[in-house]
C-alpha positions in Angstrom: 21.3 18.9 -8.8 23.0 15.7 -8.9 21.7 11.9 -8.4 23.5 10.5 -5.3 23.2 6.6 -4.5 25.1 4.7 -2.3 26.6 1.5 -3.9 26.8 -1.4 -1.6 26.6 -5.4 -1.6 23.1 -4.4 0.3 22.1 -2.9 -3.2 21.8 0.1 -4.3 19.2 3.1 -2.5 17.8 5.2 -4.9 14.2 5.9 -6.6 12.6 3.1 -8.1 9.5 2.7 -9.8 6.5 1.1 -8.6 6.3 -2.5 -9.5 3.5 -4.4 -9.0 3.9 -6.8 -6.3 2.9 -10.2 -7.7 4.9 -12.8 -5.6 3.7 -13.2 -2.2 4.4 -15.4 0.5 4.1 -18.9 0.6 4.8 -18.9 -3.9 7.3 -20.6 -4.9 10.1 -19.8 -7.2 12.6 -21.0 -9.4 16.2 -21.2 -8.2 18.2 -19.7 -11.1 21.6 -20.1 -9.3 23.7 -22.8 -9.7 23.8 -23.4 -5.7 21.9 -26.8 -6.3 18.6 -25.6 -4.8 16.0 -26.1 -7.6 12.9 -24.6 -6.1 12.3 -21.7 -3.3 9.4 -20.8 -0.9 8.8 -17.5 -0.2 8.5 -17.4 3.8 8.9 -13.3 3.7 9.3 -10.2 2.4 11.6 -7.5 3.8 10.7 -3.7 4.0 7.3 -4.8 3.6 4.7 -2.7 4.4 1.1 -4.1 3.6 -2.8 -3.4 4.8 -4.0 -5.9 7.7 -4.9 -9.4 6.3 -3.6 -9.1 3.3 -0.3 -11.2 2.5 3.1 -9.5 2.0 4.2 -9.6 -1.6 7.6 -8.7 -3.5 8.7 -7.8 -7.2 11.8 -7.6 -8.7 14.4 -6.5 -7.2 12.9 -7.2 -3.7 14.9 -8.8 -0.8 13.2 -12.1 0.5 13.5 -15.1 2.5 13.1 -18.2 1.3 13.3 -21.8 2.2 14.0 -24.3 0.0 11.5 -26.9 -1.0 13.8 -28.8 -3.7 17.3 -29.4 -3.6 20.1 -30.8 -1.6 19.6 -31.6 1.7 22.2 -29.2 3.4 20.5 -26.4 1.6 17.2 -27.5 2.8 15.1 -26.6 6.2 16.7 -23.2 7.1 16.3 -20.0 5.8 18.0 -18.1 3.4 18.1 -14.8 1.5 16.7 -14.0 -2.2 16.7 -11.8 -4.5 13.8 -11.7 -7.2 15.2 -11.3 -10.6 12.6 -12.9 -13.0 8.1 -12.1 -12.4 5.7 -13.5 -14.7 3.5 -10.4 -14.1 4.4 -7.5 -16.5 6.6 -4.8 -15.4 5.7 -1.2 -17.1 9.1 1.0 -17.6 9.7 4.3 -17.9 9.5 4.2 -21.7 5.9 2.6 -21.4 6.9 -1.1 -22.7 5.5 -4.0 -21.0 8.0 -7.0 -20.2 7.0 -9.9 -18.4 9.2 -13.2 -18.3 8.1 -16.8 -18.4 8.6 -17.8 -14.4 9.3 -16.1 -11.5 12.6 -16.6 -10.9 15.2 -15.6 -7.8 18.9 -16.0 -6.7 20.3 -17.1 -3.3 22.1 -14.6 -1.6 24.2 -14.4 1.4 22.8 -11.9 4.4 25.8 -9.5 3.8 24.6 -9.1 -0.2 26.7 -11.3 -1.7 25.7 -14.0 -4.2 25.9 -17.8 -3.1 26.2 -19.1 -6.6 28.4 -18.7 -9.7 26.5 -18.2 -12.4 23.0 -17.1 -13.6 20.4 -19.2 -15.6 18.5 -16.8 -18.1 17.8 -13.4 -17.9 17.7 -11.0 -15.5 15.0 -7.7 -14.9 16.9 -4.4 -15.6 15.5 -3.3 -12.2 17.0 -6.4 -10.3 20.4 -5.4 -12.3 20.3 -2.2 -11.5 19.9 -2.7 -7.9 21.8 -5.4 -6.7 25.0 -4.7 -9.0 26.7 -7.9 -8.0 24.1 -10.1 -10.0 24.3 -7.6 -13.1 28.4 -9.4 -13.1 26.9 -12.3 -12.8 24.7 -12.5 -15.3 24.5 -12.9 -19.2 21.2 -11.4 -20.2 19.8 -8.5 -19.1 16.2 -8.0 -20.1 
């Protein structure tokens, strides 16, 4: 039986772990792009499914929009897409190891997948990498 996943700049479709969803809408996140934009605002999640009053929340590797809060001002006031790439709350792997990182972090990105930015400051989830293959290029640490 062989794995099949379909490799786009979308991301990639195939199982994923559960991840517990610790950045919801209205946190806000660092930029770690070199677009200019310093800090994010979650303003929502997509393919989020959640029970009635309680906020929509993402993890890494999740698609969001955001707004940005600090920055230039042609960046600022409209919405744009993110990737998460960095969650303080730990992530449990496969393996049973724990990781967490030291901020939430995410990376603009265009609506057709693509990466707005250049280059990647610090390191980047495994999941994130593994799903959105055009940051893993980017990037210098994978963690």
């Amino acid at each position: 039986m062989s794995k099949s996943r379909a490799v786009s700049a979308k991301g990639v479709q195939e199982f994923k772990p559960y991840i517990t969803k610790a950045i919801p809408v209205g946190c806000r996140v660092v930029c770690a792009d070199n677009t200019g934009a310093k800090i994010l605002e979650v303003v929502m999640v997509k393919k989020s499914k959640t029970r009635v009053s309680r906020l929509p929340a993402a993890s890494v590797g999740d698609f969001v929009n955001v707004v940005v809060k600090k920055g230039p001002a042609e960046l600022r006031k409209q919405v744009h897409g993110a990737v998460i790439i960095r969650q303080k709350y730990a992530i449990r792997r496969l393996s049973g190891v724990r990781v967490s990182f030291e901020d939430n972090a995410a990376v603009l990105v265009t609506p057709e997948g693509e990466i707005k930015g250049t280059d990647i400051k610090g390191p980047v989830a495994v999941e994130a990498s593994e799903k959105w293959p055009r940051i893993a290029s980017l990037t210098s640490m994978v963690a």
